[in-house]
N, C-alpha and C positions, 0 to 999 in steps of 0.2 A: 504493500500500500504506500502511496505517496501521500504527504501531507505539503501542504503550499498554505499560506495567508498572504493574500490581497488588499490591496484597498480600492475603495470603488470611488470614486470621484465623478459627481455631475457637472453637463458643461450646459446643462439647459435646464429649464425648471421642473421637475418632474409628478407628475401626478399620479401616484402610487396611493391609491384610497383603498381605506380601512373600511368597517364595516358603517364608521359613520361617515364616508366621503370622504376623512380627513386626509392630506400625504402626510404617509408614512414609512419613516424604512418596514421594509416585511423582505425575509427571505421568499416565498416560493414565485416571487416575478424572476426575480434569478436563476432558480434552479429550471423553471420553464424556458429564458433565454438558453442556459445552458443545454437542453436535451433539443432545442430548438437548431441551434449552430452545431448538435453532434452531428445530427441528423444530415446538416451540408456536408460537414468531415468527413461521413460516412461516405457523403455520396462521389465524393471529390479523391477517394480512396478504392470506390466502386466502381467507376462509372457503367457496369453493366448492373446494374441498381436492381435486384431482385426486392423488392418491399417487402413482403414473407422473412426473408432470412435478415431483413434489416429493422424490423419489427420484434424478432425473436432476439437479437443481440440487445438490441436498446430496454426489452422487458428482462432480463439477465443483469443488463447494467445495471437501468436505474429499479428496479424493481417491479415486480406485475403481478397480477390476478388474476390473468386469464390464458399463459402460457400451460399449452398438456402436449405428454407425447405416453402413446401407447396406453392409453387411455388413465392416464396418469398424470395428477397435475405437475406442473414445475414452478409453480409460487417461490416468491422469495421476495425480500426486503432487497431497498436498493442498499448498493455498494457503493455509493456517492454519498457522501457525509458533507452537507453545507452548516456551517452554522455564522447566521451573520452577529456579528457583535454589539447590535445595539436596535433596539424597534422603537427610537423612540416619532416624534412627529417631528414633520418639518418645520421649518423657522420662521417662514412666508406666510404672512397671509395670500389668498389668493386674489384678494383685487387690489395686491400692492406689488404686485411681482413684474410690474412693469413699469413704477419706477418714472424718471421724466420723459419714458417714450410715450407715454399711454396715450398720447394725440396724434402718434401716427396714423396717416393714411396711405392707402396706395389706389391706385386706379383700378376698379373694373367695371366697364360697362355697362355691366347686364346686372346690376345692383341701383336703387333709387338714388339718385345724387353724384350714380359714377364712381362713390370712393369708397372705400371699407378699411374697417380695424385688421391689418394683416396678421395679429396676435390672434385675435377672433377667428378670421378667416382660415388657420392655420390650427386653430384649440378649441373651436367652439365654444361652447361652457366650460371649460377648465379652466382659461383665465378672465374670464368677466368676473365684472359683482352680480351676480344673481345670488350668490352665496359667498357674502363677504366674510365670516366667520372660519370659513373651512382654509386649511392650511395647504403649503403645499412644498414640499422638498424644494429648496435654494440650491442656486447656482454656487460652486466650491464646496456643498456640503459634502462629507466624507464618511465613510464607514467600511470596517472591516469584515473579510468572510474570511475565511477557512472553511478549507476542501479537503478533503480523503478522499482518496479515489484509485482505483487498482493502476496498476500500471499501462497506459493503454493512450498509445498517443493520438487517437481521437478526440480525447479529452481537450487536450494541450493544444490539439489545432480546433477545437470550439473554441476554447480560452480566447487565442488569438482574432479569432473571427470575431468574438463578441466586444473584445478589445477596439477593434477595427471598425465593424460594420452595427453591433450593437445599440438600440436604444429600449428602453422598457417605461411601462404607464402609460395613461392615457392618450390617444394621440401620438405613440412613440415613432408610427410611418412617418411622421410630420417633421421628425427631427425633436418632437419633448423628451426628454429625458434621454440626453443625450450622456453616456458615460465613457471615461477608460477607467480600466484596471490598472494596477499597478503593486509591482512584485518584487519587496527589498528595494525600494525606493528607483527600482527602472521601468518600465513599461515593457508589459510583458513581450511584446518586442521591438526592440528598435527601431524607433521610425526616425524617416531620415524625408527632411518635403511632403509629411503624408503618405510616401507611398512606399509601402509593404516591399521586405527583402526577396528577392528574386528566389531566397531559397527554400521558402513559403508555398506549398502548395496552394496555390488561389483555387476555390471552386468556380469556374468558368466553362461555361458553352456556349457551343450555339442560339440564340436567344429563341430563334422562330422551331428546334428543338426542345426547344425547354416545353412548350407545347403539349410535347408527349407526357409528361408526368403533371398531375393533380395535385403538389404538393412542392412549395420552393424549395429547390433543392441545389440550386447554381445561380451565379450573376452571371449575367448573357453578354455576350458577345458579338461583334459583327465586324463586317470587312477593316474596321477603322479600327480594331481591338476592342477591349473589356469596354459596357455600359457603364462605364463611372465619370462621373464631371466632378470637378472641384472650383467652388468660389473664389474671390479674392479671399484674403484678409480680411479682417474686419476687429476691432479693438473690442466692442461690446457684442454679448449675442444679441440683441438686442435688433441695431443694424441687421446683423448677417439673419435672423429671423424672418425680417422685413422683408432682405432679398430673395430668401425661399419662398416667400408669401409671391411675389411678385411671379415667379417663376412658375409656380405652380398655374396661376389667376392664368398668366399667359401658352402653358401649353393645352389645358382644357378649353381656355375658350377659344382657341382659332377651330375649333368642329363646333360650330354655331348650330345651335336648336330650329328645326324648322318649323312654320310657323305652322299653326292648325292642325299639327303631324297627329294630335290626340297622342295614345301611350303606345304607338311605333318607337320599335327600339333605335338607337341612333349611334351615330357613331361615339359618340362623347359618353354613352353608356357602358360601353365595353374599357374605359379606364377604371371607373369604378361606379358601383352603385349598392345603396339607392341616392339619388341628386336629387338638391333639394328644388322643390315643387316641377320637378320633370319625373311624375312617375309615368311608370311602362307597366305592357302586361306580367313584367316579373313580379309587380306589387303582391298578384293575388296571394303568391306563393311565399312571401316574406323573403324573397331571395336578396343576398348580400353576396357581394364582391367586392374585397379589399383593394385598396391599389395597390398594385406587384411594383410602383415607382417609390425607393423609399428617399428618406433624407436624414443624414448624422451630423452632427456638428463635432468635428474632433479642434484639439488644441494643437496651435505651432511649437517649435522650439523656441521661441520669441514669445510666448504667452500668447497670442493671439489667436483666432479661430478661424477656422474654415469650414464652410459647407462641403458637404460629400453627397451628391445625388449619385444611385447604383439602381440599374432595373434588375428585378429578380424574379424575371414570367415563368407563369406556369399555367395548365388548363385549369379555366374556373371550370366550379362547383357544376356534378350534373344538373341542380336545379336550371341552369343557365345555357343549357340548349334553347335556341329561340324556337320555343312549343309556338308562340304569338304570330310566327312565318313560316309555320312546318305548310300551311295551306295555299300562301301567298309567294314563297318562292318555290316548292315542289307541284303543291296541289294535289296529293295522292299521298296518304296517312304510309302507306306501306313500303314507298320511297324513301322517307324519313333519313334512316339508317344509312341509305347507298347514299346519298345526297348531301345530305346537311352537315357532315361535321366537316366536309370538303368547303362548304358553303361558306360555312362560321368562321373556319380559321383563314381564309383569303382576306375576310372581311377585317377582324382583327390584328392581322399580321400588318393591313395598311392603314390600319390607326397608331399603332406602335412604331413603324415607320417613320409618321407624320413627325410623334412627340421627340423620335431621336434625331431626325435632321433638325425643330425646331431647339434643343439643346445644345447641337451643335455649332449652328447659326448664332448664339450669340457669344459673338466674339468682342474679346476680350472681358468677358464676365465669367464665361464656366471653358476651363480646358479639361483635356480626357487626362486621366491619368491610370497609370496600370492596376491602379488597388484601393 
């Protein structure tokens, strides 16, 4: 068994609620980032990814319930021992966590007056007052884990991943709760400009690959190399927040909503959903679709911060067959099957297209980097 202690450093506000909404430190957002990023390790160590035999390891690691062979269960307790050093709440209130920016605005259109809080835009209710009472994990707060863990360098390249590409709480795709680790006062690896030592297995593929599996399992890839952008600098998150606000507002809104379309699925649908007051016939169903586009805020060698946008596609959820166009682009129930997932993914392949030449495009704001 290995034994390691950590300290977890926030670089964004993080909103890790208790059972009364409060933030607070709590272990198991952790130990789920952690089985989260094994699971890329795994895959990044697989890559002919059998999910059966990588299900069966991960209930052996971290513990499971429902592992039987020969008619015989194989339960067990995990072999991962976290224990974080402190629960207590965070320091923040949460409609003071922004501080002399809170008059920010930024531009978007398709909102009344053109402008919007990109705090808001970016956290919804996590950082407004609608609940000025409830607290919420500050920026430099710090806390210790200690890990046990078998020997098993999957582990160790999760660590790194979650070092790296890591955020947890509410709103974490968004870039909240943005963290590193750090291990005997280094980072559990060396970074040098942000970007990851070449000796570093990166989980990367093909992105329009990535496809084929139901579960993120790689950052994607294409003719220009790895889907990652990096920000300027920026002195405060604050700023650099504002700028992912920004970034986001403008690659959803260039697929503009058509007008009288009713709940026709769209293209601006297939980034994520459900958008608000554009629902579709996925409503009936309660269907959700995360965005597979995330954002980190890591720190410089110089103190300062940068943004880290990385895409991490994969097939959304069966609910998210368009059942609403089985009739209107096949027209024959029984066709379905031969037809539509051929249908689905042209259509989606050229929406994700769209978002990475518009990432692209703005230059000098976001360059690619390999990690």
């Amino acid at each position: 068994m290995i034994k390691r202690d950590y300290t977890v450093r926030f670089h964004t506000p993080a909103f890790l609620g208790n059972a009364e909404q409060n933030g607070q430190w709590r272990s198991p957002p952790f130990k789920a980032q952690l089985r989260q990023w094994w699971r890329v390790a795994y895959y990044a160590s697989n890559h002919e990814c059998d999910f059966s035999k990588m299900r069966e390891q991960e209930g052996r690691l971290f513990g499971n319930a429902w592992l039987s062979k020969n008619d015989s269960t194989c339960h067990n307790k995990s072999k991962v021992r976290m224990h974080l050093h402190k629960w207590s709440e965070g320091r923040l209130q949460k409609g003071s966590c922004l501080g002399d920016f809170k008059d920010f605005k930024v531009n978007h259109d398709e909102v009344q007056g053109g402008k919007i809080d990109p705090f808001t835009y970016l956290g919804y209710g996590k950082v407004n007052n609608r609940r000025p009472n409830n607290t919420t994990i500050n920026v430099k707060e710090e806390a210790s884990i200690s890990l046990t863990f078998p020997e098993d360098g999957l582990i160790e390249h999760a660590l790194e991943l979650m070092d790296y590409y890591g955020t947890v709480g509410g709103r974490s795709r968004n870039g909240w709760g943005s963290y590193t680790l750090t291990l005997r006062g280094n980072t559990v690896i060396e970074k040098q400009s942000c970007n990851i030592p070449q000796s570093c297995n990166i989980p990367l593929r093909c992105w329009q690959d990535c496809l084929e599996l139901d579960w993120p399992h790689a950052i994607g890839k294409d003719c220009k190399g790895p889907l990652i952008w990096k920000t300027n600098e920026h002195d405060k998150w604050q700023t650099l927040m504002k700028e992912l606000a920004e970034i986001k507002i403008g690659y959803r809104t260039q697929f503009a909503f058509s007008r009288g379309a009713g709940k026709a699925i769209e293209k601006r649908h297939w980034l994520s959903y459900p958008v608000t007051n554009h629902k579709t016939s996925w409503e009936e169903n309660k269907s959700r679709l995360p965005n597979s586009l995330r954002f980190k805020v890591r720190p410089t060698t110089d103190d300062k911060l940068v943004g880290v946008i990385f895409h991490m596609p994969c097939l959304p959820p069966e609910s998210f067959e368009p059942a609403a166009r089985k009739t209107e682009i096949i027209g024959v129930w029984k066709e379905v099957h031969e037809f539509e997932p051929a249908a689905w993914k042209t259509e989606i392949i050229g929406v994700w297209k769209e978002v990475h030449e518009f990432l692209d495009k703005k230059n000098g704001k976001l360059t690619r980097i390999p990690s």
